[in-house]
C-alpha positions as CSV (number, residue, x, y, z in Angstrom):
1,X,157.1,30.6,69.5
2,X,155.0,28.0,71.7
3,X,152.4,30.9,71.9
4,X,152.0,30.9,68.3
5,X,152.1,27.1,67.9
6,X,149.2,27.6,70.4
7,X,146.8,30.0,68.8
8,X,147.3,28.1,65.2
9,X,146.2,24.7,66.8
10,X,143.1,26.5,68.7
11,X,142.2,28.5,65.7
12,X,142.4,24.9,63.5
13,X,140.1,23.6,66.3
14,X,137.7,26.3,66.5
15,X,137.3,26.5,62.8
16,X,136.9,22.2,63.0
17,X,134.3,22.6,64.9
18,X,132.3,25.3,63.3
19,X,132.7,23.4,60.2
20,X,131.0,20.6,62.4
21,X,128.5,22.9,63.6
22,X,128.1,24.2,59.7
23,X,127.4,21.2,58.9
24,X,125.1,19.8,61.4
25,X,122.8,23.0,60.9
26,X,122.5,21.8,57.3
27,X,121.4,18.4,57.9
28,X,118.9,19.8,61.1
29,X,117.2,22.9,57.9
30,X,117.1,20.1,55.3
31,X,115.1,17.4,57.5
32,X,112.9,20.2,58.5
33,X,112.2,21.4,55.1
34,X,111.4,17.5,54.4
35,X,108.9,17.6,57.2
36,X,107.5,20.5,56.2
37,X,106.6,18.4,52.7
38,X,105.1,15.6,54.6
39,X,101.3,16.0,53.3
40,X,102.4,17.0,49.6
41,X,102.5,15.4,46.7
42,X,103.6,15.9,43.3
43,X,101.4,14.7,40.4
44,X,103.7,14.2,37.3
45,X,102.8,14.9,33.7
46,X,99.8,16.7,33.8
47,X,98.4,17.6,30.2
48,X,97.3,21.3,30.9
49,X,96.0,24.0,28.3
50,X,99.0,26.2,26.4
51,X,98.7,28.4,24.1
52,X,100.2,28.7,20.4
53,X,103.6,29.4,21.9
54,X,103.5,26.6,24.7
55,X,102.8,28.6,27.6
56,X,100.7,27.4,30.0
57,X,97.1,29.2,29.8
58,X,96.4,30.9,33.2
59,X,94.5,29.7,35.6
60,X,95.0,26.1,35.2
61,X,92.5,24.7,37.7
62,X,94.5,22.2,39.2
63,X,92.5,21.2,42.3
64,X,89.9,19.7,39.7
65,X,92.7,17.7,37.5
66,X,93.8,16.3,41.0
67,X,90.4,15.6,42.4
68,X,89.6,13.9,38.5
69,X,92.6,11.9,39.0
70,X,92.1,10.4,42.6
71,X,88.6,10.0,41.7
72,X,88.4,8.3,38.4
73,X,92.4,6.8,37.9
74,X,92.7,5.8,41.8
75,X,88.9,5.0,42.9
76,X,89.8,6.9,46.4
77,X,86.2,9.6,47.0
78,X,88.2,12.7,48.3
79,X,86.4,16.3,48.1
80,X,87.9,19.9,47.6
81,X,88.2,20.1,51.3
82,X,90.6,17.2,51.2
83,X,92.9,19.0,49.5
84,X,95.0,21.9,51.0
85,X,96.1,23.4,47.8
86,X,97.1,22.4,44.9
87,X,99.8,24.3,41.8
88,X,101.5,23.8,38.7
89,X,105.4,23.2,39.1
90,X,107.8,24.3,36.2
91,X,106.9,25.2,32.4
92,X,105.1,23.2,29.7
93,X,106.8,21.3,27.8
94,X,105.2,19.9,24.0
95,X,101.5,20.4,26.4
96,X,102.4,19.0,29.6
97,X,104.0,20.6,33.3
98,X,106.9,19.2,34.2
99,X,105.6,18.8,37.6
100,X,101.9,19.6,38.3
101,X,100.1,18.2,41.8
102,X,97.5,17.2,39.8
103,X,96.1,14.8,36.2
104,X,97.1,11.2,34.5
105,X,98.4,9.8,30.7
106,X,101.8,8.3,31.7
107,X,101.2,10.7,35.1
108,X,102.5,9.2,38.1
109,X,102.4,10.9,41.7
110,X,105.6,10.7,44.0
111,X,106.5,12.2,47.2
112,X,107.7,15.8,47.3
113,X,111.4,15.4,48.8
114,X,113.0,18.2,49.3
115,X,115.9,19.2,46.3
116,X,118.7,17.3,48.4
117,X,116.5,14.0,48.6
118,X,115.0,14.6,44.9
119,X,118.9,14.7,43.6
120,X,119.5,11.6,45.6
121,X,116.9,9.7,44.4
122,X,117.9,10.7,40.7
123,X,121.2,9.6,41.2
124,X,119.7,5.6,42.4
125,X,117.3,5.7,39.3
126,X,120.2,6.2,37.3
127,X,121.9,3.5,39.5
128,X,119.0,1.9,39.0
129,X,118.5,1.6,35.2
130,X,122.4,0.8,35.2
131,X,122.0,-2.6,37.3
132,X,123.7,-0.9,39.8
133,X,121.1,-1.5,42.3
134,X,118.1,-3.4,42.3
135,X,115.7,-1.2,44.1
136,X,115.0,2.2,45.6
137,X,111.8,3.6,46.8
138,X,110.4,6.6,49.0
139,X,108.4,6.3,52.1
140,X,107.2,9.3,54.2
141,X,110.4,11.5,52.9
142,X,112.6,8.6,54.0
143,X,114.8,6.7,50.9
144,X,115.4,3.1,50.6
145,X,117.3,0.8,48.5
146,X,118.3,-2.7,47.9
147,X,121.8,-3.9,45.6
148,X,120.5,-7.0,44.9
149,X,116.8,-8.3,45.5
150,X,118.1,-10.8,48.1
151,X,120.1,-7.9,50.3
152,X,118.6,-6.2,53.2
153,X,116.8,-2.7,52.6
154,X,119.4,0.5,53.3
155,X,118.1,3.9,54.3
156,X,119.8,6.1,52.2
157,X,120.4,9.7,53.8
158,X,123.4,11.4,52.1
159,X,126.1,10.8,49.0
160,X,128.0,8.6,51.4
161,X,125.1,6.2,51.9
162,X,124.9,6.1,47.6
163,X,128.3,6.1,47.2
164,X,128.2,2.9,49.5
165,X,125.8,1.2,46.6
166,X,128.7,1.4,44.2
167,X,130.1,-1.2,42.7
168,X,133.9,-0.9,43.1
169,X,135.7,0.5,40.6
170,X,137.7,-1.6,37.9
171,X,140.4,-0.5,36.2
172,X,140.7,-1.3,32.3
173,X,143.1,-4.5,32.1
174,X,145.1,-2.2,29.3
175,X,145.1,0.9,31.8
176,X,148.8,-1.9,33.5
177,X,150.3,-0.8,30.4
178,X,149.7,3.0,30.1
179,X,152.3,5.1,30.0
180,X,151.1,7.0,33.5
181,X,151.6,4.2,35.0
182,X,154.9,3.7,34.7
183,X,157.6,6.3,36.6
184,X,160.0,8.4,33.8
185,X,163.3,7.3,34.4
186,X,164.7,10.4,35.8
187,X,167.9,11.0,37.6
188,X,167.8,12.3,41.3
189,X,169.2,15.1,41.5
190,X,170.3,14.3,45.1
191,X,172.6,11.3,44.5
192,X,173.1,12.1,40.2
193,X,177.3,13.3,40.1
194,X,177.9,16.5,38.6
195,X,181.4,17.3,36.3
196,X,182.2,20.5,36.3
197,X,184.3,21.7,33.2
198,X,186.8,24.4,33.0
């Protein structure tokens, strides 16, 4: 029986530390990926030419709607060269990408975080527009944010890190008197006598 006590607690250990392994793996491919994104950008909100059923009209020469945009919206002088290469991202919608690295007209250019770090960072603009936080912002893949504008910045690397940024959670002053709340007077069946009738 000690043999078999044995095996179960190596077996729990072995498969603790693959899960650890599993796990560490995840975090190595998803900081690579990021690094792999370190030059691109993503140009938001790109007008580009559709047709009458709102599909994009191919090719959509997007290294000129970038190069017009650095250009002429941010006065930097940049050349085709400068650019490595340059797509649209997603489907039209009502005449504009969702993503294009690109154009302007409410456009707005952010770093291209991997999915993990994009979900993050939608999850602290929500926090965000809920006074949740005061600030978050991006810098070369890395996230930042601030709960109030007086508190130190916080690098923000996993659900743990947002989770942190939470305010605690209050309870409803009428949740005291919800029934749930309460335990159901029920007898226990361990000390409750029994009669037993003939």
């Amino acid at each position: 029986m000690d043999n078999v006590y044995y095996m179960n607690t190596c077996n729990v250990k072995d498969l603790d530390c693959l899960s650890d392994e599993i796990a560490d793996l995840k975090i190595r491919v998803e900081s690579q990926e990021q690094y792999s994104r370190r030059t691109s950008l993503r140009f938001h909100n790109i007008p580009v030419p559709i047709d009458n059923q709102g599909k994009i009209l191919h090719p959509v020469n997007t290294d000129e709607i970038v190069l017009d945009i650095i250009r002429n919206k941010l006065n930097i002088n940049i050349d085709l060269n400068d650019i490595g290469r340059s797509h649209v991202i997603g489907k039209a919608r009502k005449g504009r990408s969702q993503e294009l690295k690109g154009d302007t007209n409410g456009i707005f250019i952010t770093e291209n975080l991997s999915q993990y770090r994009t979900e993050l960072v939608k999850t602290l603009a929500d926090m965000k527009t809920k006074n949740q936080i005061s600030a978050y912002w991006t810098a070369d893949g890395r996230i930042f944010a601030k709960k109030s504008e007086s508190s130190r910045k916080l690098i923000i690397q996993n659900w743990q890190d947002v989770g942190d940024l939470r305010p605690p959670y209050k309870r409803p002053a009428a949740y005291g008197n919800h029934p749930d709340n309460h335990p159901v007077n029920q007898p226990d069946s361990a000390n409750q006598q029994s009669e037993d009738h003939d």
